[in-house]
N, C-alpha and C positions, 0 to 999 in steps of 0.2 A: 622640303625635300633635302636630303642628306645632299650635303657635296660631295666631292670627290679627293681620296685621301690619296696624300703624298709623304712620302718617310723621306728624312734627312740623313746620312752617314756625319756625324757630327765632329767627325775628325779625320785627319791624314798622317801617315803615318809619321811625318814630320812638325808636326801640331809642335811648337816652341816648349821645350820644356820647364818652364816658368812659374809651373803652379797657378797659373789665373783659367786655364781652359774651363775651369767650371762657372768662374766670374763670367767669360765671354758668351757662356752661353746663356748666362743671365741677362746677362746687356743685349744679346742680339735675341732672343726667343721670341721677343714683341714682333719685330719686323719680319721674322720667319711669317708667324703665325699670317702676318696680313699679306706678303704672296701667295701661300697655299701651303704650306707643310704645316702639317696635322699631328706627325708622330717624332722623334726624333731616337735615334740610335746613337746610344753613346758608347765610349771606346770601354775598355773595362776600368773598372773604377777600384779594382781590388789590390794591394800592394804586390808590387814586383820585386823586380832582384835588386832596383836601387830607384833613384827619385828622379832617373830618365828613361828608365823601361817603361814601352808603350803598355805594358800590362799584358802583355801576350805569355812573359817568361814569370808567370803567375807564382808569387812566395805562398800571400798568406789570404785566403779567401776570406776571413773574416778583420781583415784589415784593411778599413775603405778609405782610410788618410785620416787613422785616428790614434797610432801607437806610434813610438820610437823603434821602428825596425827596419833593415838595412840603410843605416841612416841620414831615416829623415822620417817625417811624421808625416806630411802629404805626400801624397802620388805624385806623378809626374803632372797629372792633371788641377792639384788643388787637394783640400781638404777633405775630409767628412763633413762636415757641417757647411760646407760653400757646396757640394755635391747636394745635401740633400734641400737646402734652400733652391739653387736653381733648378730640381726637379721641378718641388712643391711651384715655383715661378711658373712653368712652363706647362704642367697641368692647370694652374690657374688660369691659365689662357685659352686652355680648352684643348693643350696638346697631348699627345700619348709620350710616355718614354720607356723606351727599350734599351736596357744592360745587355751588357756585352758579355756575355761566361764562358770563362777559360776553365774547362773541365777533363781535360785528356793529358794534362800535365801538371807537375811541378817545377821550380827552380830555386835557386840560390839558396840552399841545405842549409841550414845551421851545424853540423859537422857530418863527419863523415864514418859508413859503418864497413866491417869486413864484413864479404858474405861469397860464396859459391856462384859462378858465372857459368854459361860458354858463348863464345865470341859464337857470333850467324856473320852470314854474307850480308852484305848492304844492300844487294841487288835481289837475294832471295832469301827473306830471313826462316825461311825452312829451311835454310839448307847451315847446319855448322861447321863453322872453321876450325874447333879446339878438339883436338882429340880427344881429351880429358877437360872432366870441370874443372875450374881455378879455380884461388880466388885472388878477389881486387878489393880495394878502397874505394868508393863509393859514396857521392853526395847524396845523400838518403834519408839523411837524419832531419825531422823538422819539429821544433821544441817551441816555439814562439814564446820565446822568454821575457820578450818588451812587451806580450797582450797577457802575459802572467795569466792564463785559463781565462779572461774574459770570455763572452760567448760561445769558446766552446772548450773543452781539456783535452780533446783528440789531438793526440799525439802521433807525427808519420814515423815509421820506418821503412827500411829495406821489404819486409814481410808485404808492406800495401803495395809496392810496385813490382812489375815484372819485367822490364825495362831498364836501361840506363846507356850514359854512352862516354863514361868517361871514369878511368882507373887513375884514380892519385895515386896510387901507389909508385907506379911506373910513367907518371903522364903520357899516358897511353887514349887513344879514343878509337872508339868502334864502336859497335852496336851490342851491347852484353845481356845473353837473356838471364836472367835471375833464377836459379832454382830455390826449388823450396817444396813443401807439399800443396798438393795442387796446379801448383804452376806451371801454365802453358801460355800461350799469345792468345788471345783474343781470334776467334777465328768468323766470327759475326762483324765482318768490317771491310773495306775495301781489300779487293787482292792483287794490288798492285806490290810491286816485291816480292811475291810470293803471297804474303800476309802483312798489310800494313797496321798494323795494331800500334808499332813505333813510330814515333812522330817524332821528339826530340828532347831534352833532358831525361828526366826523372818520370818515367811513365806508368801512367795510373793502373791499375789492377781490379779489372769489374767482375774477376769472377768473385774476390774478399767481400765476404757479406759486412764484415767492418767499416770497408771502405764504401758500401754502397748505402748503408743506414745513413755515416757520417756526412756523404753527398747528398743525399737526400733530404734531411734534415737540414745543412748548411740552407739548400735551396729554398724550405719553407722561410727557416729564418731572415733570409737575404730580403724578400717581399715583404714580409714583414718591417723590415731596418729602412727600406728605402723606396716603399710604397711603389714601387714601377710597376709599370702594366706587359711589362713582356721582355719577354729574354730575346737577344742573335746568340744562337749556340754554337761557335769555334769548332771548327777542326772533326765534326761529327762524322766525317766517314773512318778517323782510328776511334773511336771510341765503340761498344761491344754496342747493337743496333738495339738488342733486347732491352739495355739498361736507358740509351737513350730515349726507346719506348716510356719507358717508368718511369722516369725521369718526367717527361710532357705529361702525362697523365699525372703525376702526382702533383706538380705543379696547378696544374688546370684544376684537380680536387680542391687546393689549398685556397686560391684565389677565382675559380669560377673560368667556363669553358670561353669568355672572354679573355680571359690571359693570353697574348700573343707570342707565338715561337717560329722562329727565324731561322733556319739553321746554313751555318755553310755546309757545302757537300759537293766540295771541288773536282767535278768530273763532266767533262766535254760531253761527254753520251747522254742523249736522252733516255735509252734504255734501262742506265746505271740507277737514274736520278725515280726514274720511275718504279724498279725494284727496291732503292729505300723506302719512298714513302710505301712502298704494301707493305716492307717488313713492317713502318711502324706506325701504322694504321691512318696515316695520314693526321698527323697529333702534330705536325709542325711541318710549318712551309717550307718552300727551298728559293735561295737568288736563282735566278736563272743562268748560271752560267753557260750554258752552251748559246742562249741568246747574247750573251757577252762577247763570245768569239766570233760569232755571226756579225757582229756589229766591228769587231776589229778587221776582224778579215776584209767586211767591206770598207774602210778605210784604207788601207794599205792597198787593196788591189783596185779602187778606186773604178774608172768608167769599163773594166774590166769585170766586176764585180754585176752579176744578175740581181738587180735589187729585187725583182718578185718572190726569192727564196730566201728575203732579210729574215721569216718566222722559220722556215722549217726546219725540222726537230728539235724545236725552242719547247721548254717546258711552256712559255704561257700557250702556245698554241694548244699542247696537248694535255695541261693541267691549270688552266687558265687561272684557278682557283686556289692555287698552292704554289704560284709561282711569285716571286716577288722580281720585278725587272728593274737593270742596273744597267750603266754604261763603264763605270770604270769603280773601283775600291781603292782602299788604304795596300793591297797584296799587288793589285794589277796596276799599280802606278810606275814610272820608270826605274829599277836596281833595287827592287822590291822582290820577295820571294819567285810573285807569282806574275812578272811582268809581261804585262800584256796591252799595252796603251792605247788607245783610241786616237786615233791623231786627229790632231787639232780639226783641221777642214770640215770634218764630219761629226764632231761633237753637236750642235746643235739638231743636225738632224739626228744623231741617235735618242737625244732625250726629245723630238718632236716623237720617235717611234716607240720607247715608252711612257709620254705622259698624257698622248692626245687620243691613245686608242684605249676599247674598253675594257680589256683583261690586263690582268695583271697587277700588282703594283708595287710601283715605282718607287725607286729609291736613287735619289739626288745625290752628288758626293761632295760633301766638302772641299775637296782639292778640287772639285771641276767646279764649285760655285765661291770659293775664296782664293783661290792658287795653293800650290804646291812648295813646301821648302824642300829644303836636302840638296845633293850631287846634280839632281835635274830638275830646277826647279820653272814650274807654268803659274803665269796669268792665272787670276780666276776668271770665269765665263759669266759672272751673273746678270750683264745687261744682256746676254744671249740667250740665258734660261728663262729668266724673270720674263717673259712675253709669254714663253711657254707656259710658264707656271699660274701665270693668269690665265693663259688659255685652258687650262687644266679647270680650273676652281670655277670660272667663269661661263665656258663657252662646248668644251668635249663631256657632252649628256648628247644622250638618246641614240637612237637607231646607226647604227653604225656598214653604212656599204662603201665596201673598197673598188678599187680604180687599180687593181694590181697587172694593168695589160701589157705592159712597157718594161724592158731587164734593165730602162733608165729612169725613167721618169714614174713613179706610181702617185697613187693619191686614195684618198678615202675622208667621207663626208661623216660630221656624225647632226646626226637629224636637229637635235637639240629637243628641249622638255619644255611642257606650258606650265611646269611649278621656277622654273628660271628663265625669267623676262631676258632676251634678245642671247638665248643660249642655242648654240648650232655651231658648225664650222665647217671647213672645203681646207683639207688638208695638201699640201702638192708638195715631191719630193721629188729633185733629178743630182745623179750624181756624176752628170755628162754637161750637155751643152743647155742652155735657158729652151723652157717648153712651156706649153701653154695645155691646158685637158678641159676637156668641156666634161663638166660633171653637175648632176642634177640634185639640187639643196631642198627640193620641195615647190610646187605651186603657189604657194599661200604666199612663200615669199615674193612673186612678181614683184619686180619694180623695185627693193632691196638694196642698197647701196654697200658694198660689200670692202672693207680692206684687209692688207695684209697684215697683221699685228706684229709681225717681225721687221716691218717697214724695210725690209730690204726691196721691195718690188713698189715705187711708188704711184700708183695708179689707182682708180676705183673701178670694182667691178660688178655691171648691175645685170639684178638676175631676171632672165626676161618671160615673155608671159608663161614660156613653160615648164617654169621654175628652174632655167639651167643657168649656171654660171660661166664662160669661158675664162678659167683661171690660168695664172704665171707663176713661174721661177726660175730664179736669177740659175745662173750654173754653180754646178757642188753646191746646195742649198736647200732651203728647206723655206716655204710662204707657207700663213696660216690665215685666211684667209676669212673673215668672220664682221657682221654687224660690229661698230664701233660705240662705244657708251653711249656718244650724241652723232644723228645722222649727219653726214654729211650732206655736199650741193655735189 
């Protein structure tokens, strides 16, 4: 029987700018693999605007730390050839790995072009501030003169975007829409702002069938260069939903409907999250963010918080299947775009509530399993996960019934499978005072000697003839509660 897959977030947004990230991920991929992570997500590996951009403020798509440009020749991560080594490492072992693509923008121009503007509002970019077109000076220009036409001879201009936010002319910034023929904003994309089609620098233009061949094409070749089994696609609700569609489908043609897509799609609402995927036929999954904030909220508001409503209008509840669940990222880390931090207290029990239950899947974060650098920097958790994530790989198979009766204390068993010897578990969660829940693990097991694998509740607990357990946990805490490799007395 298949185990149970776990994805890693393979970096933070302060990952040491060093150049060895890709070595480290070769040195540690072994002991990954033998807690339970299956897949691993890496950060983007494509050059930036210099050799400590995380790769977000994406230069040169076809530059994976192999040319002299912005300089320096590796990414902030490491090489081309230490890149594609510790992939080939890490599938040897039997892992998946998923790139990271930054496709709704460019940065750091190789010069700069004049061309006709008008400034929009920030807050509505329907609405314009310029009486009259302008024009401005404009980073727009992208030549890649250190990859001299290597892999590809597309050359950007002003004409591929329709976006910008910054006038050399007058060091000026706003939000500048670009005319030209044809050009408009993207109006298949979040409507926040009016229209968020703008996200930031130099933005991309999907109605240019130029620009959509040369995206398209990059993407075959990308799979091809670096053998990965699946993309996390950036920033997908400014991008036009249509091209993101074509985009997963051509991909999936290229490499087969095993290819795996990931996309962010940063929006609280389940409703939002559930209208992308019908635009784009359900061709790539989404994180769960609105389970994200479900999960901070009940942190912060603490024994105030109804824990029986930890799922609702969480994508895995209502798309169990296309949801992938997370506790925290590289964005929602603290003085990060999108900060939103799970506090400490409750970390462990957020990743008990996505790694032990059966929809969904999970994904680990680096900064909560190594620590965090930068302005605010956190401990890693990994004696705190690692139980879990054994318990994951190990012990959460089969039938799954919840114990959601309590706004403190909840729990839920999962039956366990006869193709994995001594697999089952008796989940228990309080984020109030220490409780105890009588919850029923099965008959068969009478007589059972049960512990808690998080060892914070030091007791044993034996299941009696009518297959029930009476289980514990400590306060703000999370017992997991399960047969131990060799029984105890």
């Amino acid at each position: 029987m298949e185990r149970n897959h776990t994805m890693m977030q393979f970096f933070e947004w302060h990952v040491p700018a060093d150049q060895k990230h890709w070595k480290r991920l070769k040195e540690r991929a072994s002991e990954l693999k033998e807690v339970g992570i299956t897949a691993l997500w890496l950060p983007p590996v494509t050059k930036g605007q210099s050799d400590e951009d995380t790769g977000y403020g994406v230069y040169d798509l076809y530059d994976l730390g192999e040319f002299d440009q912005k300089g320096t020749v590796a990414t902030k991560y490491g090489t081309k050839q230490e890149l594609l080594e510790a992939t080939k490492h890490a599938q040897e072992l039997g892992m998946q790995v998923y790139m990271d693509v930054v496709l709704n923008h460019k940065a750091g121009a190789d010069a700069t072009e004049k061309f006709d503007v008008l400034e929009v509002d920030p807050e509505d970019r329907t609405k314009v501030l310029s009486e009259e077109p302008f024009e401005i000076e404009g980073w727009t220009k992208f030549d890649f003169e250190g990859r001299n036409d290597k892999h590809s001879s597309f050359k950007w201009n002003f004409h591929h975007f329709n976006g910008t936010d910054y006038n050399a002319a007058n060091d000026h910034s706003g939000i500048f829409f670009i005319l030209g023929e044809n050009k408009k904003w993207n109006d298949n994309v979040d409507d926040e702002f009016g229209v968020y089609d703008y996200l930031m620098f130099a933005n991309i233009d999907y109605h240019h069938p130029e620009v959509r061949d040369e995206v398209l094409s990059w993407g075959k070749w990308f799979i091809e260069e670096t053998k990965c089994d699946g993309f996390r696609l950036d920033a997908i609700k400014h991008i036009n939903y249509d091209f993101v569609k074509e985009f997963s489908e051509t991909m999936k043609a290229e490499k087969g409907e095993n290819f795996y897509l990931v996309g962010e799609f940063w929006k609280s609402e389940l409703e939002a999250c559930r209208e992308f995927l019908d635009n784009i036929d359900y061709h790539v999954d989404l994180f769960d963010v609105p389970l994200h904030y479900n999960l901070q909220r009940a942190s912060t508001e603490g024994e105030s918080f109804d824990m029986r409503t930890i799922f609702d209008d969480t994508l895995v509840q209502s798309h169990p299947l296309h949801s992938v669940t997370f506790v925290d990222n590289h964005d929602s880390q603290p003085a990060e775009a999108l900060e939103s931090w799970v506090e400490d207290w409750f970390k462990q029990i957020a990743y008990g509530l996505i790694l032990l239950r059966q929809d969904g899947y999970p994904c680990v974060f680096y900064g909560d399993y190594y620590g965090i650098n930068g302005p605010h920097p956190a401990e890693g958790k990994k004696p705190a996960i690692d139980p879990l994530l054994y318990a994951r790989r190990e012990k959460a198979y089969g039938q799954q019934d919840d114990y959601f009766d309590d706004e403190h204390v909840i729990g839920w068993v999962r039956c366990g499978v006869e193709e994995i010897e001594r697999s089952g578990c008796a989940v228990l969660i309080s984020n109030s005072e220490a409780a105890e829940k009588t919850m029923f693990v099965g008959e068969h097991r009478a007589g059972e000697k049960w512990v808690d694998l998080t060892q914070t509740v030091d007791e044993i607990v034996e299941i009696d003839e009518d297959g029930n357990g009476v289980f514990k946990v400590a306060a703000g805490s999370i017992s997991v509660w399960a047969l131990p490799e060799q029984d105890v007395e």
